[in-house]
C-alpha positions as CSV (number, residue, x, y, z in Angstrom):
1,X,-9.5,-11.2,17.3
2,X,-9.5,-7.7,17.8
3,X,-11.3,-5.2,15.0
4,X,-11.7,-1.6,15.5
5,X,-11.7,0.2,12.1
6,X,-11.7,3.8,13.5
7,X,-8.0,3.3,15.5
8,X,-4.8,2.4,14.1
9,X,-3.1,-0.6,14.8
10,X,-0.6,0.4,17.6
11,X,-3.9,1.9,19.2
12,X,-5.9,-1.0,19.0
13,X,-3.4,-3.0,20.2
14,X,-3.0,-0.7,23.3
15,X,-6.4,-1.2,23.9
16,X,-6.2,-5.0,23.4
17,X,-3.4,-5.0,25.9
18,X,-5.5,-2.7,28.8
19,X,-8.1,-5.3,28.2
20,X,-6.2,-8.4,29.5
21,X,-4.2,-6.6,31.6
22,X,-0.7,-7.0,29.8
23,X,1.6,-4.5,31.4
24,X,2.7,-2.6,28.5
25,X,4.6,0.0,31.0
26,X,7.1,-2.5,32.3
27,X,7.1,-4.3,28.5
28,X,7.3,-1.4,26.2
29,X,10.7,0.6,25.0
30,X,9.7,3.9,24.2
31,X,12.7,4.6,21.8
32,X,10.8,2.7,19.1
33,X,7.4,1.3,18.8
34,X,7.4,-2.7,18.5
35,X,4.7,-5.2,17.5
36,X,3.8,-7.3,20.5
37,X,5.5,-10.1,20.0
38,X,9.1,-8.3,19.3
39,X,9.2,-7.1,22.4
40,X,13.1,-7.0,23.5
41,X,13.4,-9.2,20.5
42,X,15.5,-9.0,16.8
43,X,12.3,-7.5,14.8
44,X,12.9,-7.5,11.0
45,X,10.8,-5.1,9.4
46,X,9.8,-6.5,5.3
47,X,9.9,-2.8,3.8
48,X,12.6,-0.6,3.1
49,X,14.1,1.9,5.7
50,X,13.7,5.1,2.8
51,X,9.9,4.3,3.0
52,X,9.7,4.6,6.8
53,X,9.2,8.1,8.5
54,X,11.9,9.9,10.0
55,X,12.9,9.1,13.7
56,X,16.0,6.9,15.2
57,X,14.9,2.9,15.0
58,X,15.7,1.0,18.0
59,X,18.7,-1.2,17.6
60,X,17.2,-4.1,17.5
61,X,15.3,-3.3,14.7
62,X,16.4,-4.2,11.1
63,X,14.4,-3.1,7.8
64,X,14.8,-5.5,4.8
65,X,14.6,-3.8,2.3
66,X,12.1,-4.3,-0.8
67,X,10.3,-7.5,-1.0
68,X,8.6,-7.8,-3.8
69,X,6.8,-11.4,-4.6
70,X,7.6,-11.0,-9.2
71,X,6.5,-14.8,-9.8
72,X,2.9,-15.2,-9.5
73,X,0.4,-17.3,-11.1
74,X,-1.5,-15.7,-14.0
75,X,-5.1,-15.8,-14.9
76,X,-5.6,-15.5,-18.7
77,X,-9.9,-15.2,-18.2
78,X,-8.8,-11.3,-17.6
79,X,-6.9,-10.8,-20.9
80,X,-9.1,-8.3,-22.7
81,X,-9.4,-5.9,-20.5
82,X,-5.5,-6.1,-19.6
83,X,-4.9,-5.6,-23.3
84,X,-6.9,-2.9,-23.5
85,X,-5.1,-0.9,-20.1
86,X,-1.2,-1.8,-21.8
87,X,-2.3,0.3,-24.6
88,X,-1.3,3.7,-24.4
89,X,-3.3,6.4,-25.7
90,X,-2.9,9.7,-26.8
91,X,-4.2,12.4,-23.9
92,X,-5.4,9.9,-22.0
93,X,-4.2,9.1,-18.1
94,X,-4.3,5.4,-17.0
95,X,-5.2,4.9,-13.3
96,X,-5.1,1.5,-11.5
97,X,-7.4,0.7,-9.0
98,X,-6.5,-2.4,-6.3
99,X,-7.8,-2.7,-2.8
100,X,-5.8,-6.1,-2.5
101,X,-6.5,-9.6,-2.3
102,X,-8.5,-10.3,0.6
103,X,-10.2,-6.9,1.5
104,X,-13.5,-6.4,-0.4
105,X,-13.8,-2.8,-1.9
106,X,-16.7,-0.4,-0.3
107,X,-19.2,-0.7,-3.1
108,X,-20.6,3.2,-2.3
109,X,-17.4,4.1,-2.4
110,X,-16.4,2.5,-5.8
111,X,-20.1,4.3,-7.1
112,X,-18.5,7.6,-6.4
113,X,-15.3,6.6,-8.2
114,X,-17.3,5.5,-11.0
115,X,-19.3,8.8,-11.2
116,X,-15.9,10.7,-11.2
117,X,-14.6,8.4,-14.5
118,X,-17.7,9.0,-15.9
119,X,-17.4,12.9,-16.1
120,X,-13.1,11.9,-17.0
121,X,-13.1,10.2,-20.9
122,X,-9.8,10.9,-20.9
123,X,-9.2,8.3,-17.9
124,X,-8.5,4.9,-18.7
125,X,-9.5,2.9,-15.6
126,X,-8.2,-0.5,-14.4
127,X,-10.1,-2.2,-11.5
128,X,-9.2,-5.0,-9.7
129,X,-11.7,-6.3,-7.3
130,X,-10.6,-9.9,-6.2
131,X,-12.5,-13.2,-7.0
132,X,-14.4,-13.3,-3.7
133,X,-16.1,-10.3,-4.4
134,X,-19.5,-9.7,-5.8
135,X,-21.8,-6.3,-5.9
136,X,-24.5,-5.9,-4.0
137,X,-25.1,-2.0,-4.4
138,X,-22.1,-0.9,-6.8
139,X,-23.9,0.6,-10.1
140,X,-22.6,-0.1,-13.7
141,X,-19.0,1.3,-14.3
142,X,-18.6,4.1,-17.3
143,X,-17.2,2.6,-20.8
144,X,-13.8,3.7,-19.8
145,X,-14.1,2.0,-16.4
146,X,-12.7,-2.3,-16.9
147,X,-13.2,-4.5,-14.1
148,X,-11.4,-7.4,-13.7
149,X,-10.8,-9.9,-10.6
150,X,-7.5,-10.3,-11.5
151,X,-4.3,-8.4,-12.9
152,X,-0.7,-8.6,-13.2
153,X,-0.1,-5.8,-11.0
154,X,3.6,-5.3,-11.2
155,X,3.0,-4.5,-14.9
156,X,-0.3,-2.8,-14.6
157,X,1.6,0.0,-12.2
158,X,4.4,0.0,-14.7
159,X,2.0,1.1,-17.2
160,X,-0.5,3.7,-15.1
161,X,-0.1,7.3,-14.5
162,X,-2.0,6.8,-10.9
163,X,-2.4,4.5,-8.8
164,X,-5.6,4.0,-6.0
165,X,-4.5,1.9,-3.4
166,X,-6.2,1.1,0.5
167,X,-2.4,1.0,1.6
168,X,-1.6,-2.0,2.4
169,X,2.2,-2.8,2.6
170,X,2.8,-4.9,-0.1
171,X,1.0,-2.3,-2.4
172,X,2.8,0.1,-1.6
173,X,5.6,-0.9,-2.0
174,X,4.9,-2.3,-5.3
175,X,3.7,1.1,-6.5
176,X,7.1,3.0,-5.0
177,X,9.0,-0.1,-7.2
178,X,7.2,1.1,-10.3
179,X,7.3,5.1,-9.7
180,X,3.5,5.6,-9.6
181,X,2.5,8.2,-7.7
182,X,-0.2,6.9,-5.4
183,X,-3.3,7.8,-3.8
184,X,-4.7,5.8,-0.7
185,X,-7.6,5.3,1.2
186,X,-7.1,3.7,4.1
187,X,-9.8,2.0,6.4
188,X,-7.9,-0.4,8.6
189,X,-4.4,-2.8,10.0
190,X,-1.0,-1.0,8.7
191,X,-3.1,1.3,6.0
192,X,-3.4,4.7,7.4
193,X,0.6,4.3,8.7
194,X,1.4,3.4,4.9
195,X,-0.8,6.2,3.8
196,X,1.5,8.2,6.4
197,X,4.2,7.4,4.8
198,X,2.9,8.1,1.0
199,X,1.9,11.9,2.1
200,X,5.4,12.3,3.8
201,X,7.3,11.5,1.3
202,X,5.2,13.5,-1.5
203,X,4.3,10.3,-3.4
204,X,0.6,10.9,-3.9
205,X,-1.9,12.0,-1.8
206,X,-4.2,9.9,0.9
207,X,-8.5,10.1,1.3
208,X,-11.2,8.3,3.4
209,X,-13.4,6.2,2.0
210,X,-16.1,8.6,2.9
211,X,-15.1,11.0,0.3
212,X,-17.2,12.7,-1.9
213,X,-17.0,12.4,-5.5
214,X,-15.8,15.8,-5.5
215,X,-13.2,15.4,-3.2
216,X,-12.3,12.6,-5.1
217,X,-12.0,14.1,-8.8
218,X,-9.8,16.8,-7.0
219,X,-7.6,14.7,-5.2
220,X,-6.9,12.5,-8.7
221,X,-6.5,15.7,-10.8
222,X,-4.3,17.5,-8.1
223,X,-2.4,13.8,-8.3
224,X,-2.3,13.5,-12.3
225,X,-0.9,17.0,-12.7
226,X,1.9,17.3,-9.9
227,X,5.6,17.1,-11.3
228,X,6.7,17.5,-7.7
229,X,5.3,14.2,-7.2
230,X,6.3,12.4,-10.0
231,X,9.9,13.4,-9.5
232,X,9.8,12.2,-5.5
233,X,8.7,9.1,-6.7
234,X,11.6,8.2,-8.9
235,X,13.9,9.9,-6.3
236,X,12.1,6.8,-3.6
237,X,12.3,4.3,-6.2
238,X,16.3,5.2,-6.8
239,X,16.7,4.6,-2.7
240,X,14.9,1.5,-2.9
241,X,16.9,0.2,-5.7
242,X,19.8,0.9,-3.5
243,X,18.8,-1.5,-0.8
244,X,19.5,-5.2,-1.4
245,X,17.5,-6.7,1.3
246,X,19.8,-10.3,0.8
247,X,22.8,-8.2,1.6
248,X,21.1,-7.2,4.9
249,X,19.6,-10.4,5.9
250,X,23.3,-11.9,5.9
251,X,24.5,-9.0,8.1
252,X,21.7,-9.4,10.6
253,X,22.5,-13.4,10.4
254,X,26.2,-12.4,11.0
255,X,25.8,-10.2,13.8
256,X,27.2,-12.1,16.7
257,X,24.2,-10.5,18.9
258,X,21.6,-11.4,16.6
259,X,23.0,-15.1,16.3
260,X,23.1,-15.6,20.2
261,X,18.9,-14.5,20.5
262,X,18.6,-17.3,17.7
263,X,15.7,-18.9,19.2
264,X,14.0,-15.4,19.0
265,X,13.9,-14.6,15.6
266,X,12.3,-18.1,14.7
C-alpha cells in the first residue's frame, strides 16, 4: 500500500504509477482527473457537484449527489456528555470536534486545542475520539472540554456553532447537510482536496496539524464571528438539498451509453 502523508492523493498515485511503470501518458484524459481504476470508465462520484471546485467534469463523470448514512447504531455509554453539548447556553459557542472513525487524532495537536479551550469558557467543546484510541501524550482537557468515543454526529453538528473536522468526505459533507461552518485540518487521502473545497466555497477555514495554539484560537475566532460564512453555508446546504442523488442514479442507469459499459460500473 502506498502512504505518503506530505502529497495528496492524485500525487501519490502519480508516483505509485512511475514506480511500476504504468503508462499514465497513454492512460490518462487530461480534461478531468480520474481515480485509477475509472480510467475510460462510468466514474460515479458519492458527493454533490455544488461541493466540487469549478472546472468542466469529463462526461463520463457523474456526481451523486449527497449521501448521507442517517441510521446508525447508537451508543448510550456516551449519554452525559451528549446531554450536556444539546444544551444551549447563553453566550456560549458549541464546537464539535471529530477526526472520524478510523484515523487516530494527533495527541500534540489535541494538547494545543485543549490549551486554546482552556483560555475560551465561553466554548462548549465536544470531542469525539473513536473507541480504538487511547492517549499516550494528550494532557487532561479543560472543564468545558467532553470527550467521548462516540456521538451522534448528524445531531451534534445540528447543534454546534463550529465544527473541527480532518476532512474526510463523509464529514464534510455531513457538516455542509447541517450548515456548520467548518474548519479542517487535513493530514492525508482525499482531506486536503475536501479542505480545498471548504476554503473555496467560504465554508470555514482550513489549518495543519502543526499549528500553533495561537494560530489556532485565531482561526476558531475568525470562524465563530464571520456572517459571510454562515450565510455561504446555508446558501451550499440549499444546493445540496436540491440534488436528489436517486433521481441521478436512475438517469445514469438510463443512459443508453452507460447501460452498454455495464460490466464497467460493477
Amino acid at each position: 500500500m502506498w502512504r505518503d502523508h506530505g502529497a495528496d492523493h492524485m500525487t501519490a498515485l502519480s508516483a505509485l504509477a512511475r514506480q511500476h511503470a504504468v503508462p499514465l501518458h497513454r492512460l490518462r484524459r487530461w480534461s478531468a482527473w480520474q481515480f485509477p481504476w475509472g480510467y475510460r470508465l462510468p466514474t460515479l462520484v458519492l458527493r454533490p457537484a455544488a461541493l466540487d471546485l469549478p472546472g468542466k467534469s469529463d462526461a463520463g463523470v457523474h456526481y451523486l449527489g449527497p449521501l448521507i448514512w442517517k441510521q446508525r447504531p447508537e451508543d448510550h455509554n456516551q449519554h452525559c456528555a451528549i446531554e450536556h453539548f444539546r444544551k444551549p447556553s447563553v453566550g456560549k459557542a458549541r464546537i464539535y470536534v471529530a477526526f472520524g472513525s478510523r484515523i487516530t487524532p494527533d495527541d500534540l495537536f489535541l494538547n494545543r486545542l485543549w490549551k486554546v479551550a482552556a483560555r475560551q469558557p465561553n466554548w462548549t467543546m465536544l470531542a469525539v475520539v473513536g473507541s480504538h484510541w487511547t492517549a499516550a501524550q494528550m494532557q487532561a482537557p479543560p472543564a468545558n472540554v467532553r470527550i467521548v468515543t462516540w456521538a451522534p454526529q448528524l445531531e451534534m453538528l445540528e447543534h454546534a456553532d463550529l465544527a473541527i473536522l480532518h476532512g474526510g468526505t463523509a464529514g464534510v459533507m455531513e457538516a455542509v447537510a447541517a450548515h456548520t461552518p467548518m474548519l479542517i485540518y487535513p493530514h492525508e487521502l482525499d482531506q486536503a482536496g475536501n479542505a480545498s473545497r471548504v476554503v473555496f466555497h467560504h465554508l470555514g477555514r482550513a489549518g495543519t496539524l502543526r499549528d500553533s495554539a495561537q494560530r489556532i484560537e485565531e482561526d476558531i475566532n475568525a470562524v465563530l464571528a464571520d456572517d459571510t460564512i454562515r450565510l455561504a453555508c446555508a446558501r451550499m446546504k440549499g444546493r445540496f438539498d436540491n440534488e436528489d442523488p436517486d433521481q441521478i442514479i436512475d438517469d445514469i442507469l438510463l443512459d443508453q451509453n452507460v447501460i452498454g459499459n455495464a460490466n464497467s460500473l460493477i
